[in-house]
C-alpha positions in Angstrom: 65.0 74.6 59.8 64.6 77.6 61.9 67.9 77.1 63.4 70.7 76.0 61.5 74.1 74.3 61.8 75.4 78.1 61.0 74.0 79.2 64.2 75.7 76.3 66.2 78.8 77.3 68.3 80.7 74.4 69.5 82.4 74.6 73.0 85.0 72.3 74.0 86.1 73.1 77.1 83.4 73.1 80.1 84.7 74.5 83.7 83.0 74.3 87.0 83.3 75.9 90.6 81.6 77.1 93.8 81.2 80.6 95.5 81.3 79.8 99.3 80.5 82.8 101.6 81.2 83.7 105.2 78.5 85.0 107.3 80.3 88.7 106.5 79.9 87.8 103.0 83.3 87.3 102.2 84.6 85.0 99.4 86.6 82.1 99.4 89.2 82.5 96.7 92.7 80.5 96.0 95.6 82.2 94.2 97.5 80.4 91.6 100.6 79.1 91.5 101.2 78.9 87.7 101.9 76.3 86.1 104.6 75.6 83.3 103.7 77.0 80.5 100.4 79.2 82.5 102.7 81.2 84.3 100.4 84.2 83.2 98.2 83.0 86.4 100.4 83.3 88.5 99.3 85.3 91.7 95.8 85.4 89.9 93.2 85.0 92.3 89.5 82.9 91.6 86.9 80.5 92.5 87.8 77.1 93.7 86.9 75.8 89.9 88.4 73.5 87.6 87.7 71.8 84.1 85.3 69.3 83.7 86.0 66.4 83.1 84.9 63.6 80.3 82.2 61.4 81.9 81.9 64.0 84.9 78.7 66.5 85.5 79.3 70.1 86.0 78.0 69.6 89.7 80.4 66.5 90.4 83.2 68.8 89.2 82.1 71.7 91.5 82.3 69.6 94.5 85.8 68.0 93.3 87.4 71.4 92.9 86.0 72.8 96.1 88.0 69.6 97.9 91.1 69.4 95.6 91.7 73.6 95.7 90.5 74.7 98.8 90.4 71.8 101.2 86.6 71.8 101.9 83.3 70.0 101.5 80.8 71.4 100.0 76.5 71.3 99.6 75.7 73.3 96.7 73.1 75.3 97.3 71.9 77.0 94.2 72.5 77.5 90.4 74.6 80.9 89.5 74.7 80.8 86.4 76.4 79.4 82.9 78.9 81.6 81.2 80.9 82.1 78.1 84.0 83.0 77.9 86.9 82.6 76.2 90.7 81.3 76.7 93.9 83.8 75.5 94.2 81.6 73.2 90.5 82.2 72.0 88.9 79.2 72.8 85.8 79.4 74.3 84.8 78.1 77.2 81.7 77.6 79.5 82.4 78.0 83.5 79.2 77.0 85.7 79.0 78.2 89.3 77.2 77.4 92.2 76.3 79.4 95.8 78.0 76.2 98.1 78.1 76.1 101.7 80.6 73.5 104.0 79.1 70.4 104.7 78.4 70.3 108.8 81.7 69.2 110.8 83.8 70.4 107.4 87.4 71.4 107.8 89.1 73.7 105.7 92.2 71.3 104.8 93.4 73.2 101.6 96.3 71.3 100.5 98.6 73.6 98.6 99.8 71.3 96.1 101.4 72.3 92.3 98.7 74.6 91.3 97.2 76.6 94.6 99.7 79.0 96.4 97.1 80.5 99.0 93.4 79.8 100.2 91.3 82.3 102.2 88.2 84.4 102.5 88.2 87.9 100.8 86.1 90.6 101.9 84.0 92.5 99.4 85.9 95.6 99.9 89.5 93.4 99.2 87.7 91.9 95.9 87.1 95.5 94.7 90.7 96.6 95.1 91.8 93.2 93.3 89.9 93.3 90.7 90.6 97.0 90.3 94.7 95.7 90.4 94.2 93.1 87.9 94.5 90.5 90.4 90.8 88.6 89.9 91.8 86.0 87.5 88.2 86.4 85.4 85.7 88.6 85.3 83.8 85.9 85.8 84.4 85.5 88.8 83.4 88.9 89.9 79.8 88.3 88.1 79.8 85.2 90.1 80.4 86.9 93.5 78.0 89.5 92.5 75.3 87.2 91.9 75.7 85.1 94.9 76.0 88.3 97.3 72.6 88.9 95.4 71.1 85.8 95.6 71.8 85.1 99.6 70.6 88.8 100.2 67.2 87.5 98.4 67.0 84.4 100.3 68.1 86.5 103.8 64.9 88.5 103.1 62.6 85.8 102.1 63.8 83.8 105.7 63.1 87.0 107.4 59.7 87.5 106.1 58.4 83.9 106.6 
């Protein structure tokens, strides 16, 4: 066997969430609340992103997590990315992402429940000085925002061109 059970990593925990950009290219974060016992998130700012849940596709919880952390609707649009990561506690982790846009006629009705303090767009500029303060709660979600910013700057010039 080329590939053996020594080269298998098990992941339990699977995460899910949506980049949704303005026309400016700013990013729709939420700040967290912190919970009891992950009061270490508290004030942290990421993705509208949550885990995945059993029986649920990573696509189903994107949507969920748009609705239940930041109040909107969401079409996703295109495949970011998979990545690995791991919990403080060293568990690892994989967090899917998609490029999302508001469904037409969608509301932003962020209900800011037990774990969401604040919901709003951040400019690119704002992202730089909070990840640079500590404030971005992953670095993935700055290699999400990257992409995306990337990926609608592609498909900007491909419209243009046509």
């Amino acid at each position: 066997m080329q590939f053996g059970e020594s080269l298998h990593v098990p992941v339990t925990h699977r995460a899910a969430g949506v980049v949704v950009l303005n026309g400016a290219g700013d990013i729709l974060l939420v700040r967290e609340r912190g919970l009891p016992g992950q009061m270490g998130k508290a004030g942290l700012w990421h993705i509208p992103s949550g885990t995945v849940e059993n029986g649920e596709n990573p696509q189903d919880t994107a949507t969920r997590e748009a609705w239940e952390e930041a109040g909107v609707r969401v079409r996703l649009n295109t495949f970011l990315g998979a990545l690995l990561g791991r919990f403080p506690d060293g568990v690892l982790v994989l967090r899917h992402a998609w490029l999302a846009e508001p469904l037409e006629g969608s509301v932003f009705r962020p209900v800011l429940g037990h774990e969401v303090s604040e919901v709003r767009f951040v400019s690119e500029v704002e992202f730089g000085t909070l990840y640079a303060t500590g404030k971005i709660r992953m670095y993935h979600t700055k290699l999400f925002y990257e992409e995306a910013l990337r990926v609608r700057a592609a498909m900007r010039r491909q419209e243009a061109g046509a």
